[in-house]
C-alpha positions as CSV (number, residue, x, y, z in Angstrom):
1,X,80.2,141.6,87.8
2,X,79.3,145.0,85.9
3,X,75.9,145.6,87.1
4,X,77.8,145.3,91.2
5,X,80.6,147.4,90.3
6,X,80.8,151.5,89.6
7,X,81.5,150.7,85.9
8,X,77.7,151.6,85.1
9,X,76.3,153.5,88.0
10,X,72.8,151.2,88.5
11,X,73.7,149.2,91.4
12,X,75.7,150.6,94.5
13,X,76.9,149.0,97.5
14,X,74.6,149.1,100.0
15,X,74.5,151.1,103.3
16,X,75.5,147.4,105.2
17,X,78.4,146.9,103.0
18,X,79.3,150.2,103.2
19,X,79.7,150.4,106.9
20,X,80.5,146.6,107.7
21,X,77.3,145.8,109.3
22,X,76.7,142.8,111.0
23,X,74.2,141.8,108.3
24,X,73.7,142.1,104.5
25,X,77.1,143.1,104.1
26,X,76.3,141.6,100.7
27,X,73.6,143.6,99.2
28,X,73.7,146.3,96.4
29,X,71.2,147.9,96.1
30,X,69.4,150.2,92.7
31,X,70.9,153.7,92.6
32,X,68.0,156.5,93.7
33,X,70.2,158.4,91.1
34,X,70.0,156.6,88.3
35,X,67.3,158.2,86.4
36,X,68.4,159.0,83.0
37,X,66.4,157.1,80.4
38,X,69.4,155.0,78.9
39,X,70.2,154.1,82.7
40,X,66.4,152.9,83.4
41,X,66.0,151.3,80.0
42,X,68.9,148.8,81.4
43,X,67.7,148.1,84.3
44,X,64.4,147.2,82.0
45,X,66.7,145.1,80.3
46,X,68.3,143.4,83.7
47,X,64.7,142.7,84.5
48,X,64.4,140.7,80.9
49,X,67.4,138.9,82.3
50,X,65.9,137.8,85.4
51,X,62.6,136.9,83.5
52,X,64.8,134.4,81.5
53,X,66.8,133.3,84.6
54,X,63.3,132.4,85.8
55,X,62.1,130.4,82.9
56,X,64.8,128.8,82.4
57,X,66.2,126.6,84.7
58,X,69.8,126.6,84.2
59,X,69.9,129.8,83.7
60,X,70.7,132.2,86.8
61,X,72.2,135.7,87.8
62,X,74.9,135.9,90.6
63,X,72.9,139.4,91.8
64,X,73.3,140.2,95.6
65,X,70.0,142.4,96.1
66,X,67.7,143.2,99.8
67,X,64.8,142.0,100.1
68,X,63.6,145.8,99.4
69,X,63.7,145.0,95.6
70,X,62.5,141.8,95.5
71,X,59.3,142.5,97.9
72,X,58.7,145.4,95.2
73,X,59.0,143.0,92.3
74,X,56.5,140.1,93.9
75,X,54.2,143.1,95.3
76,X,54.8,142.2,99.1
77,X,54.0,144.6,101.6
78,X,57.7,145.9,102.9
79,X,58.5,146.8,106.6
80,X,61.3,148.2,108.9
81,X,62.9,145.0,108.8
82,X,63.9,145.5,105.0
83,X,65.3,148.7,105.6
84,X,67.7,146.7,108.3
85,X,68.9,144.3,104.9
86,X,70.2,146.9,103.5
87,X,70.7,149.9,106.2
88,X,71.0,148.7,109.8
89,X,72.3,151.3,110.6
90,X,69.6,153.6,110.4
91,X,67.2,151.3,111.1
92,X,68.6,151.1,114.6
93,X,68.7,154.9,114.6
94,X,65.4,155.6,113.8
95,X,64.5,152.9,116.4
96,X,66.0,154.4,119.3
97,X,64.3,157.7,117.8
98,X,60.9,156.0,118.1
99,X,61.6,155.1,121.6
100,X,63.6,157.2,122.8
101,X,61.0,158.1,125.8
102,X,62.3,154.9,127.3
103,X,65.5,156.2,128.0
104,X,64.1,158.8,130.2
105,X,64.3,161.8,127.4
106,X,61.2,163.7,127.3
107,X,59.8,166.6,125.4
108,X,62.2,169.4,127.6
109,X,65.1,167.6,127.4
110,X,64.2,165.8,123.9
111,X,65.8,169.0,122.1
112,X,69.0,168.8,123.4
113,X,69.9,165.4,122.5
114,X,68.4,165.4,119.2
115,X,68.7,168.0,116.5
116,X,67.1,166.5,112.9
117,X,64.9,168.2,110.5
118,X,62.4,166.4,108.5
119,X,64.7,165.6,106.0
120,X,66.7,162.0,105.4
121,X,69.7,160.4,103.6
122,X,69.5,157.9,100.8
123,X,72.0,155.1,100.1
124,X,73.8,157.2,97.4
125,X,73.9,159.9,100.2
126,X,71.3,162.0,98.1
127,X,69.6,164.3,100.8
128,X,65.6,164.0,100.3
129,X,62.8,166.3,102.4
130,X,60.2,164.0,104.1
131,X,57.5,167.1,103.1
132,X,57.6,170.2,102.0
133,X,60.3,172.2,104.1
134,X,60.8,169.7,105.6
135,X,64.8,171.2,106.0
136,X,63.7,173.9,107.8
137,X,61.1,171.8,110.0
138,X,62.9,170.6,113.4
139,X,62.0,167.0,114.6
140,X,60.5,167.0,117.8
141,X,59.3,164.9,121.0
142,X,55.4,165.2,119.5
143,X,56.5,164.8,115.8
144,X,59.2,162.1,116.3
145,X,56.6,159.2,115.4
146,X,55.9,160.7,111.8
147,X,59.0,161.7,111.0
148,X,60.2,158.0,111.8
149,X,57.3,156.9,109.7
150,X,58.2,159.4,106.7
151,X,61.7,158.1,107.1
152,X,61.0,154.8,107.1
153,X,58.8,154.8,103.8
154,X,61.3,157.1,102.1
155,X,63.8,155.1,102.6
156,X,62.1,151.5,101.5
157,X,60.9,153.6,98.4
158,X,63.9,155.2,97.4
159,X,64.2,153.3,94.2
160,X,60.9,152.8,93.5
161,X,61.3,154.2,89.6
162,X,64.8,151.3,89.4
163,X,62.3,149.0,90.6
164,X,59.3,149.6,88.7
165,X,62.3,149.3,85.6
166,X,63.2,145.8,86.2
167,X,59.6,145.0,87.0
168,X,58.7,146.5,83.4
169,X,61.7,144.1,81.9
170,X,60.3,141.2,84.2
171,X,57.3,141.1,82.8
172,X,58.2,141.0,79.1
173,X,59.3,137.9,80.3
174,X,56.6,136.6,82.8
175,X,52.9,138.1,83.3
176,X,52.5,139.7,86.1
177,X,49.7,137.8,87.5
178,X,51.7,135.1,88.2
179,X,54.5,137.0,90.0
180,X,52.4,137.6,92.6
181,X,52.1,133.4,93.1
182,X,55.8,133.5,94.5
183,X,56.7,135.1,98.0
184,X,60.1,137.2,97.5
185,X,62.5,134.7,98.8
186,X,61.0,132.1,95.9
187,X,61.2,134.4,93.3
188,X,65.4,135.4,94.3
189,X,66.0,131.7,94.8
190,X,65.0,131.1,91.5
191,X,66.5,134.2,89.8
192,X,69.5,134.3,91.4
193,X,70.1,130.6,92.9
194,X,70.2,130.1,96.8
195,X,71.7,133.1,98.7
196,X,74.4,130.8,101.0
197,X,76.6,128.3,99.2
198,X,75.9,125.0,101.2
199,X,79.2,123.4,101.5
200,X,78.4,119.8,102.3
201,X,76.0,119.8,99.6
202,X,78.7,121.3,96.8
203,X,81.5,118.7,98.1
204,X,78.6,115.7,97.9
205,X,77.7,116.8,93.9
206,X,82.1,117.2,93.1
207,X,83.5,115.6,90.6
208,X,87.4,115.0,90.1
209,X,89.4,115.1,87.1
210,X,91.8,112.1,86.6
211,X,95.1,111.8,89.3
212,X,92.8,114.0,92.4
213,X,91.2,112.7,95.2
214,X,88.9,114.3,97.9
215,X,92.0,113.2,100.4
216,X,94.7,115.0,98.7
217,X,96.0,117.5,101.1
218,X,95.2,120.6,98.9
219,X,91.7,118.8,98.3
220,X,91.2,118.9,101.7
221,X,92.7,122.9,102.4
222,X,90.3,123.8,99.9
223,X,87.3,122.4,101.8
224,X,88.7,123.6,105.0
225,X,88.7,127.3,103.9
226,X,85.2,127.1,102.2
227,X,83.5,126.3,105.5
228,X,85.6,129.4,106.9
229,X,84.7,131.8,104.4
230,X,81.7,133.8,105.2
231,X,78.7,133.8,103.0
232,X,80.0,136.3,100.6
233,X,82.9,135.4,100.4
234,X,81.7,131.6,99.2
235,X,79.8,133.0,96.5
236,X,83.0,135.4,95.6
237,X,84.7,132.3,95.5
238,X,82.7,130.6,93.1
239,X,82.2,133.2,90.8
240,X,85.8,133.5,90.4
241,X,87.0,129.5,90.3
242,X,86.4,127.3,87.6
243,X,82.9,125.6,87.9
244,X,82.8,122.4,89.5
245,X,80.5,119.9,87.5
């Protein structure tokens, strides 16, 4: 609950969450900022966490992060669809960018619909250059595909020094070598427990205390709003309840 909140500055809520995307509303991602060596010596020791949270088996961390960080941690190659788990929004953007020619803008009237410099925004709104001057280097209809690119790759790498952190922590923990056995997904679903609460399945494995039945009508409201709740808010909610055996 500390590590996703502002009370330490390592993890911020994503660019999706931010925004209220349709998607990974969820996520938090590591703070390009947080660069101090007492900041990056705790997200060494979250990684130790995560090493014991994957050794041992009933041990886990309620951590919401995108794909981005766990690709990193496993050493899978990253795409533009990572950037979309954590920033749709600009992955949309730097789509229509790309093709932009398809909606009948060419290089003439490309400058009057587009005014960008080589130059992008981070999730802690930290403006970066894509190269050098890049501020002072327009985007145009012949460099739009390597600015996109630049963008891209900035943007998937923007806490590459967080990451390589908890990676350092990790593999107090675990040897490397054999992170690189699980694909990302694995190695979250083991860290951090599955990403969706499956309703059915949590109802199927209740137990109740003496006097309460499944059929008692505030049983049965309870069950009723779980199914309702979205994603995040299920695993809100049972981060905040009692646990159920």
């Amino acid at each position: 609950a500390e590590l996703q909140s502002d009370a330490l500055g390592l993890l911020l809520p994503s660019p999706n969450k931010v925004h209220g995307a349709s998607r990974g509303q969820e996520a938090w991602v590591p703070a390009p900022s947080a660069l101090a060596p007492a900041q990056l010596e705790t997200l060494t020791l979250v990684g130790q966490l995560l090493g014991m949270a994957l050794r041992q088996k009933d041990t886990q961390l309620s951590l919401s992060l995108p794909s981005m960080v766990w690709k990193q941690l496993v050493g899978q190659p990253m795409d533009a669809e990572d950037l979309s788990g954590f920033d749709h929004l600009a992955r949309q953007s730097l789509r229509s960018l790309r093709d932009i020619d398809k909606e009948g803008v060419d290089a003439e009237s490309f400058g009057q619909v587009i005014f960008e410099t080589f130059t992008t925004r981070l999730s802690d709104e930290t403006q970066v250059e894509l190269r050098p001057g890049g501020a002072a280097t327009p985007v145009t209809f012949g460099n739009r595909l390597e600015y996109c690119e630049l963008a891209l790759h900035a943007r998937l790498h923007e806490s590459q020094r967080q990451c390589d952190a908890l990676l350092q922590g990790l593999c107090y923990m675990v040897p490397q070598r054999l992170l690189t056995l699980f694909t990302w997904a694995q190695l979250e679903s083991l860290c951090c427990g599955a990403a969706e609460v499956d309703v059915e399945l949590l109802r199927s494995r209740t137990k109740y205390g003496v006097g309460v039945s499944p059929n008692q009508r505030h049983v049965r409201y309870f069950w009723a709003a779980m199914r309702r709740f979205t994603p995040a808010l299920r695993l809100h909610a049972l981060r905040v309840i009692s646990p159920i055996p």
